[in-house]
matplotlib code that plots the C-alpha trace (Angstrom):
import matplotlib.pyplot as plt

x = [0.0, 1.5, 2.0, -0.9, -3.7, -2.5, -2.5, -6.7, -6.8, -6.1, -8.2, -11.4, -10.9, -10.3, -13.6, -15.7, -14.3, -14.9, -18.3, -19.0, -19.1, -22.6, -24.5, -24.4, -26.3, -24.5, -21.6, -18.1, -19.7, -20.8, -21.7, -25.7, -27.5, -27.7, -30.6, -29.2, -25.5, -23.4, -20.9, -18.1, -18.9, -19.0, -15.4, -14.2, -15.0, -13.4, -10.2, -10.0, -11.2, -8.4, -5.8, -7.1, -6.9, -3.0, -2.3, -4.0, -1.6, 1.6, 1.1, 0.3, 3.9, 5.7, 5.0, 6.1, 8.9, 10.9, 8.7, 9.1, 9.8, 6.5, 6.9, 3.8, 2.6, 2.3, -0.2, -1.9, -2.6, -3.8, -6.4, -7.2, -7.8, -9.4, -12.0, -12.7, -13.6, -16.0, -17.8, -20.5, -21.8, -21.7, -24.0, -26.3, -26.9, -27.1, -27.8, -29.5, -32.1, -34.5, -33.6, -37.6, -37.0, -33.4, -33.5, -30.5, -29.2, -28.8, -32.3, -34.3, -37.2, -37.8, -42.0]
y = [0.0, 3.3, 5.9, 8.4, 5.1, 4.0, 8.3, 7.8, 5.2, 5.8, 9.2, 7.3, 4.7, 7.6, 9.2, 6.0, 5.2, 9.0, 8.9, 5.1, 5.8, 8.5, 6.1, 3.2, 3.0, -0.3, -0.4, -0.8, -1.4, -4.8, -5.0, -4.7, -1.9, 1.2, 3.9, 6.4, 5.5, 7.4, 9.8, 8.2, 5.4, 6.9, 9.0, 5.2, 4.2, 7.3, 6.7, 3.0, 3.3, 6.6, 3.9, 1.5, 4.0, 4.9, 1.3, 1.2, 4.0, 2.6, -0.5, 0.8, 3.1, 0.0, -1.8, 1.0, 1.1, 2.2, 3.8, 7.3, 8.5, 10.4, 12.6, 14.1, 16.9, 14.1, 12.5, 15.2, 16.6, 13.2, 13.4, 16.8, 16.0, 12.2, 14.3, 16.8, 14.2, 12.5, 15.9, 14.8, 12.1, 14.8, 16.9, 14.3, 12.8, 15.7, 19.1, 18.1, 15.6, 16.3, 13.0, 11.9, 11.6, 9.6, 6.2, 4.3, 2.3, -0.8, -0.6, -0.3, -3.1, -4.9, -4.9]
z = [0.0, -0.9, 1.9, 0.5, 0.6, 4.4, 5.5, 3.8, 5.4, 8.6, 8.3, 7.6, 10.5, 12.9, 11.3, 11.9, 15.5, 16.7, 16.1, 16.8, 20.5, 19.8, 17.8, 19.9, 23.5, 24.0, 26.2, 24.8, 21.6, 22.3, 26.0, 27.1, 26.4, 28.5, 28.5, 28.1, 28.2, 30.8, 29.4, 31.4, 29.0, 25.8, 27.0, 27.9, 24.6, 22.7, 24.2, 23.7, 19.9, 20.1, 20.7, 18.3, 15.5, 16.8, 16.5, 13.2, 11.8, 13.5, 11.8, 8.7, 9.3, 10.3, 7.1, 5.0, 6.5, 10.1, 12.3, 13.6, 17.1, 18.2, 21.3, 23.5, 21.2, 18.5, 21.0, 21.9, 18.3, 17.6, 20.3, 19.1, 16.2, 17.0, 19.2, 16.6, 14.2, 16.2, 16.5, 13.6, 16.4, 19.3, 17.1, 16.1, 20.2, 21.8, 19.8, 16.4, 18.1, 20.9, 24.0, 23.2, 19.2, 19.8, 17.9, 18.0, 15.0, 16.8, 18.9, 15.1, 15.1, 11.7, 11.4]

ax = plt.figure().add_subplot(projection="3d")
ax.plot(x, y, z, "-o")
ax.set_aspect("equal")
plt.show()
């Protein structure tokens, strides 16, 4: 894979994981469902899917070739930016939609 694919790459996981935490009232993802979900959990679930997405890029640098040395403002710009990514799923829980008219994607019945 050529280094401009794995950086698009990389940019649409982070995309999908920062807002995956908003559309989903389960917890971790996967665990039973919670009405409404805390926001301790949905912060848990940002940072772990953060580090997933880190993990996703270092391998994808490691396979190009020798990784870089990252120090703390790499991090923190990562996060910055990881957060303000997932700011399409803030909007759409808690501003766009009234609390009464929230349907989550996973709680849809099929009639």
């Amino acid at each position: 894979m050529e280094q401009g694919a794995s950086v698009w790459v990389v940019l649409v996981v982070a995309l999908v994981a920062a807002n995956l935490p908003y559309l989903s009232s389960r917890i971790l993802l996967v665990g039973p469902r919670r009405d409404p979900k805390a926001a301790g959990w949905r912060l848990l679930e940002l940072l772990l899917l953060a580090l997933l997405t880190l993990a996703v890029g270092f391998g994808l640098e490691a396979r190009l070739g020798q990784r870089a040395p990252q120090g703390w403002e790499f991090y923190a710009a990562a996060l910055a930016l990881f957060v303000t990514l997932g700011f399409p799923g803030f909007v759409w829980r808690y501003l766009r939609r009234s609390r009464s008219k929230v349907r989550e994607f996973d709680d849809e019945e099929t009639p």
